[in-house]
C-alpha positions as CSV (number, residue, x, y, z in Angstrom):
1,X,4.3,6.0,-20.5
2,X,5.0,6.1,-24.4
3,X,4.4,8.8,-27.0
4,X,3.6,7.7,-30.7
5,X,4.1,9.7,-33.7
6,X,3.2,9.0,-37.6
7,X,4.7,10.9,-40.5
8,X,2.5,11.1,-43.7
9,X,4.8,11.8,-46.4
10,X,3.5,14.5,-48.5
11,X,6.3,15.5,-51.3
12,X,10.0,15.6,-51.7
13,X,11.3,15.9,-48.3
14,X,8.2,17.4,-46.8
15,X,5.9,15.2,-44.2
16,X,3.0,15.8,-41.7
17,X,4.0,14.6,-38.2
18,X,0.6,14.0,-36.3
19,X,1.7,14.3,-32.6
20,X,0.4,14.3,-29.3
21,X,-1.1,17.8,-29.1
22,X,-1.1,18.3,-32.8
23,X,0.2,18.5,-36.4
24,X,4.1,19.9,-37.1
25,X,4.9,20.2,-41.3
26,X,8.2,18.8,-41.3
27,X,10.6,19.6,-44.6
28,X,14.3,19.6,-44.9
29,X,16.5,22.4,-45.5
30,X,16.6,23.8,-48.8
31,X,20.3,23.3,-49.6
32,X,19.1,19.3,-49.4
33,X,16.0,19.6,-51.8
34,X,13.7,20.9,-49.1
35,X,10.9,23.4,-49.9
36,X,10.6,25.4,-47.0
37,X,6.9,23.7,-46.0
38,X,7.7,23.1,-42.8
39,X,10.1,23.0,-39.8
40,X,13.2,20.7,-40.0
41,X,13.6,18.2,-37.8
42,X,16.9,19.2,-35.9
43,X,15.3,22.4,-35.0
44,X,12.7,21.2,-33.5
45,X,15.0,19.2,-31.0
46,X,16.0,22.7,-29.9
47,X,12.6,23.4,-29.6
48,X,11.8,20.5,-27.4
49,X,14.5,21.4,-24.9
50,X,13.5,24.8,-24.4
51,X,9.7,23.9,-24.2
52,X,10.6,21.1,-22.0
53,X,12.6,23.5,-19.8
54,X,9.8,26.6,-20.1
55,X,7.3,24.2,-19.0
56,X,9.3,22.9,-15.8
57,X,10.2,26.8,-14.9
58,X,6.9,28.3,-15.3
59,X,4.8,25.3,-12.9
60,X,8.0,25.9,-10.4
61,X,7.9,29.8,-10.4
62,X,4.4,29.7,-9.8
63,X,4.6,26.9,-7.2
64,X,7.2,28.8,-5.8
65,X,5.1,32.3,-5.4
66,X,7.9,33.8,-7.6
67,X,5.6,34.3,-11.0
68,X,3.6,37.6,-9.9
69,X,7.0,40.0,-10.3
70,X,7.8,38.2,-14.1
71,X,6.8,40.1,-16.9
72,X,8.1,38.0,-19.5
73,X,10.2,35.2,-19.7
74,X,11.7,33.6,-22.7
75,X,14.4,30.7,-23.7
76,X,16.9,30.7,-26.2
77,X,18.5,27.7,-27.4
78,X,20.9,27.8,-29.7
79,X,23.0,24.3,-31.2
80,X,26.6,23.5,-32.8
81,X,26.4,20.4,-35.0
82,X,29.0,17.7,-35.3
83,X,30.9,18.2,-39.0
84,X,30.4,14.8,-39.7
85,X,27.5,12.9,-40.4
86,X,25.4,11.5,-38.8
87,X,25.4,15.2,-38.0
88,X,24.3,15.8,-34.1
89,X,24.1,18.6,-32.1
90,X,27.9,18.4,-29.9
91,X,27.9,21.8,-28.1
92,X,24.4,23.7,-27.1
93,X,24.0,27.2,-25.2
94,X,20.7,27.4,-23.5
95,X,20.1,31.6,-22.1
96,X,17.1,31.6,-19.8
97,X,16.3,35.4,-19.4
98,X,13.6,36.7,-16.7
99,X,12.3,40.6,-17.1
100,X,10.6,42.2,-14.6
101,X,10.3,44.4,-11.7
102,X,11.5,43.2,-8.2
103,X,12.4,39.4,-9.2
104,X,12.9,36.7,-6.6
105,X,15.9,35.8,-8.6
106,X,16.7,33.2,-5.6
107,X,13.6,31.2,-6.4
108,X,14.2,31.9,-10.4
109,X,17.2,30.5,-10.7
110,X,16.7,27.8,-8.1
111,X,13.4,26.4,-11.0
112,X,15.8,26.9,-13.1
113,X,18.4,24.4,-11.4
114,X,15.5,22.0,-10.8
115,X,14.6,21.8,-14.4
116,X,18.3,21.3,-15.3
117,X,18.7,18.8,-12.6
118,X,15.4,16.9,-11.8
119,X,12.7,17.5,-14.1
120,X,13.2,18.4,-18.1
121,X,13.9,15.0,-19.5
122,X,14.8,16.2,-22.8
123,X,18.0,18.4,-21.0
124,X,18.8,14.7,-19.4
125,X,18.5,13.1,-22.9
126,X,20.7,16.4,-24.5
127,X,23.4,15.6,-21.8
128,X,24.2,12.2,-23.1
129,X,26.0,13.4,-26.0
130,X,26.2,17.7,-25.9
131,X,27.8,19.8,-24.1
132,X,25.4,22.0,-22.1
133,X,26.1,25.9,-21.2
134,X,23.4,27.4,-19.8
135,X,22.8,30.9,-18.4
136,X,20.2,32.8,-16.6
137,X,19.8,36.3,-16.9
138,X,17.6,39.2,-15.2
139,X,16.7,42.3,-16.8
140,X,14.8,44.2,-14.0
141,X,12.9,47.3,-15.0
């Protein structure tokens, strides 16, 4: 399988990626003569790893019968980049947090693992040159 992207420069540092799925405005930071018309690039790696996880967990929590007790569930990413350029992201802390009222936290936390372990491609891809924290945490209400 392959994906296929084009970027359509527009101006300055800002571009139109057409993707599978649909248009992202691309720009670069400010600070580098960006113009804050779109996302930037590095970002959006983040992005893809939490997506890439989110996706995995919410088809296993459902497959799992362990979606009815979730209320919400969300996924932060954050990323440390390397001081030197090329700059790349050396160190990222992934916090997947379930709310609810009687979770299977079992099951969570077992899609969770899967997705870490067997499924989200991008984490795999992420491992070969970060350092990977990730957390999972339950806020039962």
């Amino acid at each position: 399988m392959k994906n296929k992207v084009i970027i359509n420069w527009k101006e300055g540092l800002h571009f139109e990626a057409n993707t599978p799925g649909g248009t992202i405005m691309l720009d670069g930071d400010p600070a580098f003569g960006g113009q804050g018309k779109g996302v930037r690039p590095k970002a959006l790696m983040l992005d893809a790893l939490a997506g890439c996880m989110g996706m995995d967990v919410a088809s296993l929590m459902t497959k799992m019968r362990a979606d009815k007790e979730v209320e919400n569930f969300s996924i932060q990413v954050e990323g440390e980049l390397t001081e030197e350029n090329p700059k790349y992201y050396k160190e990222v802390w992934i916090i997947v947090q379930f709310e609810g009222k009687e979770l299977k936290k079992d099951k969570l936390e077992k899609a969770v693992r899967l997705s870490k372990e067997r499924y989200c491609g991008v984490y795999a891809m992420f491992s070969h040159f970060a350092e990977l924290h990730l957390e999972v945490i339950f806020n039962e209400g």
